[in-house]
C-alpha positions as a printed NumPy array, in Angstrom:
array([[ -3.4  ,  -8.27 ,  11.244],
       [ -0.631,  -5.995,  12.876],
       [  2.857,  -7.899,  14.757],
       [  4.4  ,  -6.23 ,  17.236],
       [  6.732,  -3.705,  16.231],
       [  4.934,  -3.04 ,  13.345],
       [  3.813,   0.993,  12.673],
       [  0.228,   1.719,  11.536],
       [ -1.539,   4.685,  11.546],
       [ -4.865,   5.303,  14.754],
       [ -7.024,   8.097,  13.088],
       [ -6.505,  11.695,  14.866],
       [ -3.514,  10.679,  16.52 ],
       [ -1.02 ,   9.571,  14.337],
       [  1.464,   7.094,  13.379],
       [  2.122,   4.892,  16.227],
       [  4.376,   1.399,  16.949],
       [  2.678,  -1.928,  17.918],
       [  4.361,  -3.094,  21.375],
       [  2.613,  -5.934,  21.875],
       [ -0.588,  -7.897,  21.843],
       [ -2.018,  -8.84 ,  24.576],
       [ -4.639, -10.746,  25.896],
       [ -6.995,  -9.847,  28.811],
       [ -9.838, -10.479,  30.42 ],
       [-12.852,  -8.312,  30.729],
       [-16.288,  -9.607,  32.014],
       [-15.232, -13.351,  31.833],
       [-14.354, -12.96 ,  27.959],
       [-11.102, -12.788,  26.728],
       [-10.246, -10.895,  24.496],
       [ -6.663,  -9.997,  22.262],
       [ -5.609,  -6.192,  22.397],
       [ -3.314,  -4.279,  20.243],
       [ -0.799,  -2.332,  22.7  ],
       [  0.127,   0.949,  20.825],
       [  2.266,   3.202,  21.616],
       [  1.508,   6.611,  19.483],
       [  5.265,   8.344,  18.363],
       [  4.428,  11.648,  18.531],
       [  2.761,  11.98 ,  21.986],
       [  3.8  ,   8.742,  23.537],
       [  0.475,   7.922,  24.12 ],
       [ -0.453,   4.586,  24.853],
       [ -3.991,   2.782,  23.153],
       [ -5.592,  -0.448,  23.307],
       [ -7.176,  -1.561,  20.624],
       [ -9.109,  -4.478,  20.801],
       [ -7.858,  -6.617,  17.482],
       [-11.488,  -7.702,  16.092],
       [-12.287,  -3.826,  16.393],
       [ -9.279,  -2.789,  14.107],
       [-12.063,  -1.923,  10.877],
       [-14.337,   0.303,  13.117],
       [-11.235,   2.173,  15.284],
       [ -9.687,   2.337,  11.598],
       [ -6.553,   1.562,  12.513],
       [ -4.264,   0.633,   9.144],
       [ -0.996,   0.815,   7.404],
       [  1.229,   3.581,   6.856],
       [  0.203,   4.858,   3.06 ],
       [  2.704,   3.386,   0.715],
       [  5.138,   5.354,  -1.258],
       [  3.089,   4.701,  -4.517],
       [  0.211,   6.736,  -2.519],
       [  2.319,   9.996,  -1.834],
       [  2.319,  11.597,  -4.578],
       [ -1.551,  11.79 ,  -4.605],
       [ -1.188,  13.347,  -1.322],
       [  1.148,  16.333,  -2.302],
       [ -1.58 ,  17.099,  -5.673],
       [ -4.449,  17.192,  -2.745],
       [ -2.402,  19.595,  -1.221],
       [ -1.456,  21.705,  -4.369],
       [ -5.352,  21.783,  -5.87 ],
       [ -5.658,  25.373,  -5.343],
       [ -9.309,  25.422,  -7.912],
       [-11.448,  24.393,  -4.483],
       [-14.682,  26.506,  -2.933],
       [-14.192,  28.799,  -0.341],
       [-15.459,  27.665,   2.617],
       [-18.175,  30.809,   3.922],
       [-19.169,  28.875,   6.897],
       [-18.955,  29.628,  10.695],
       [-15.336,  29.157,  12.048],
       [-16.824,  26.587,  14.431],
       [-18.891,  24.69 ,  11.766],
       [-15.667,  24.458,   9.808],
       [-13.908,  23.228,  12.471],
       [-16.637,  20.401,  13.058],
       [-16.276,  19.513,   9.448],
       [-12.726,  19.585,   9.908],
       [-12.56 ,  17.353,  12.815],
       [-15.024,  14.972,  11.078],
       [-12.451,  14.348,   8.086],
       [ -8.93 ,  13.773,  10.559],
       [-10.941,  11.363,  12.674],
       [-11.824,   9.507,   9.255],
       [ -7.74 ,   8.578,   9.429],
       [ -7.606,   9.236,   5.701],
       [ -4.091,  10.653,   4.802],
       [ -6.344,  12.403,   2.013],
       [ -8.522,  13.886,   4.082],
       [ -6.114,  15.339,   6.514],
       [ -4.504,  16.555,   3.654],
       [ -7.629,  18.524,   2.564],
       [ -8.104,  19.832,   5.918],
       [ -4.276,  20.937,   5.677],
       [ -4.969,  22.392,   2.186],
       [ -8.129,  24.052,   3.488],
       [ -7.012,  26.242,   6.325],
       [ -3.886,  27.165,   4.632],
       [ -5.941,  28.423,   1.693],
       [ -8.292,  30.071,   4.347],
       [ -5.444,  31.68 ,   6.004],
       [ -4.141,  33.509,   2.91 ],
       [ -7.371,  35.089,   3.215],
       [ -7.975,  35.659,   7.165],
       [ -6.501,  35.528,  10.43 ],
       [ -7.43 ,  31.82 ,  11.931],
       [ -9.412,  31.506,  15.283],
       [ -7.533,  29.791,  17.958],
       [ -9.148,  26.171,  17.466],
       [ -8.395,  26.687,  13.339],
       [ -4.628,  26.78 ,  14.225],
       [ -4.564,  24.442,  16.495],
       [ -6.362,  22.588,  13.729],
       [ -4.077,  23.645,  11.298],
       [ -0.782,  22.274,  13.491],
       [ -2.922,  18.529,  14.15 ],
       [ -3.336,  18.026,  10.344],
       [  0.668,  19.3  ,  10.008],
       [  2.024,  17.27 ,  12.391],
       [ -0.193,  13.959,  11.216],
       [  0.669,  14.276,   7.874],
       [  3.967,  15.207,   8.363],
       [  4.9  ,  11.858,  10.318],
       [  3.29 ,   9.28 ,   8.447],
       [  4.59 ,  11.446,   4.75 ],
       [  8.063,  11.416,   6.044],
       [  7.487,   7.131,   7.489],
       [  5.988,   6.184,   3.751],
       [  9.452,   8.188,   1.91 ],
       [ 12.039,   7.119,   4.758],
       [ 12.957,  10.889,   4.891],
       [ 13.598,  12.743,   7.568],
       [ 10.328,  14.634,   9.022],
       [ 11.956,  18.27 ,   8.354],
       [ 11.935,  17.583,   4.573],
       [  8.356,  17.025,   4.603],
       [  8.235,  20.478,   6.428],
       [  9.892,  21.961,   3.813],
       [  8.063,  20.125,   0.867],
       [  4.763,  21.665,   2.516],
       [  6.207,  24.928,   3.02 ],
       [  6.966,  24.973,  -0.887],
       [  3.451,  24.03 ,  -1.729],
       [  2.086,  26.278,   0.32 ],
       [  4.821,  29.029,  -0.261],
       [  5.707,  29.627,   3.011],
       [  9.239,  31.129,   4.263]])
C-alpha cells in the first residue's frame, strides 16, 4: 500500500511520485486509483490499487540492493547474444517491462557489451538510453546522490569517457 507522496517504481517508465488516490466510478463500481505522476516524463498513470501486483508497481530498491545492481552490470563472463537485432530487442523489451532493477540492468549490461563489438541499430540505442535513464533515476533515489554520479559510476563500469 503506497500514500501519497510516496515514490515507487511503474515498470518501463520509471520512478514516479504518488499524488493522490482517488476514487472513481466506472460502470457503477467504485473503485480506488493510484494517481502517479512519472519524474522523468511527467507522465501521468492510474493505477487501479487492487491491480498494484499485476501492473508491478513497487518500491524504490533499497540501498542494501545496489550493490547487486552495479556486479550485474560489471559481469563481463556472459554469452554473446547472435540473434536478430529485432529479436534482441523483443527480449530486451520483455525484461524492462518486468520492472526488475536487475533486469534493466542486464539489458544495460547487454547492449553495452554488444556495442563494443558493433554499431547498434536505431531501436538498440534507443534501447540502450531507456535502460540508462531507468536505472539511472531509481540508482541515484535508493543512494540519495545526485543522478550525474550514477552517470559517472556507469561510465566507469563500462569505461566510457
Amino acid at each position: 500500500m503506497f500514500r501519497e507522496g510516496d515514490l515507487a517504481v511503474y515498470p518501463a517508465h520509471g520512478v514516479g511520485r504518488i499524488e493522490a488516490i482517488e476514487t472513481r466510478e466506472f460502470d457503477g463500481k467504485k473503485q480506488d486509483f493510484y494517481i502517479m505522476k512519472i519524474l522523468e516524463s511527467n507522465m501521468i498513470i492510474m493505477i487501479p490499487t487492487d491491480n498494484v501486483e499485476s501492473v508491478g508497481l513497487r518500491d524504490i530498491i533499497d540501498i542494501k540492493d545496489v550493490p547487486k545492481v552495479y556486479e550485474i552490470m560489471k559481469k563481463r563472463d556472459v554469452p554473446v547474444d547472435n540473434q536478430t537485432w529485432n529479436r534482441r530487442y523483443r527480449e530486451y523489451m520483455e525484461k524492462i517491462k518486468t520492472g526488475s532493477v536487475y533486469e534493466v540492468a542486464e539489458v544495460l549490461r547487454d547492449i553495452y557489451l554488444l556495442k563494443m563489438d558493433k554499431d547498434l541499430s536505431f531501436g538498440e540505442r534507443k534501447m540502450l538510453d531507456t535502460a540508462q535513464s531507468l536505472l539511472v533515476k531509481e540508482l541515484s533515489i535508493a543512494r540519495n546522490t545526485d543522478e550525474n554520479t550514477i552517470i559517472s559510476d556507469i561510465k566507469a563500469i563500462f569505461d566510457i569517457d
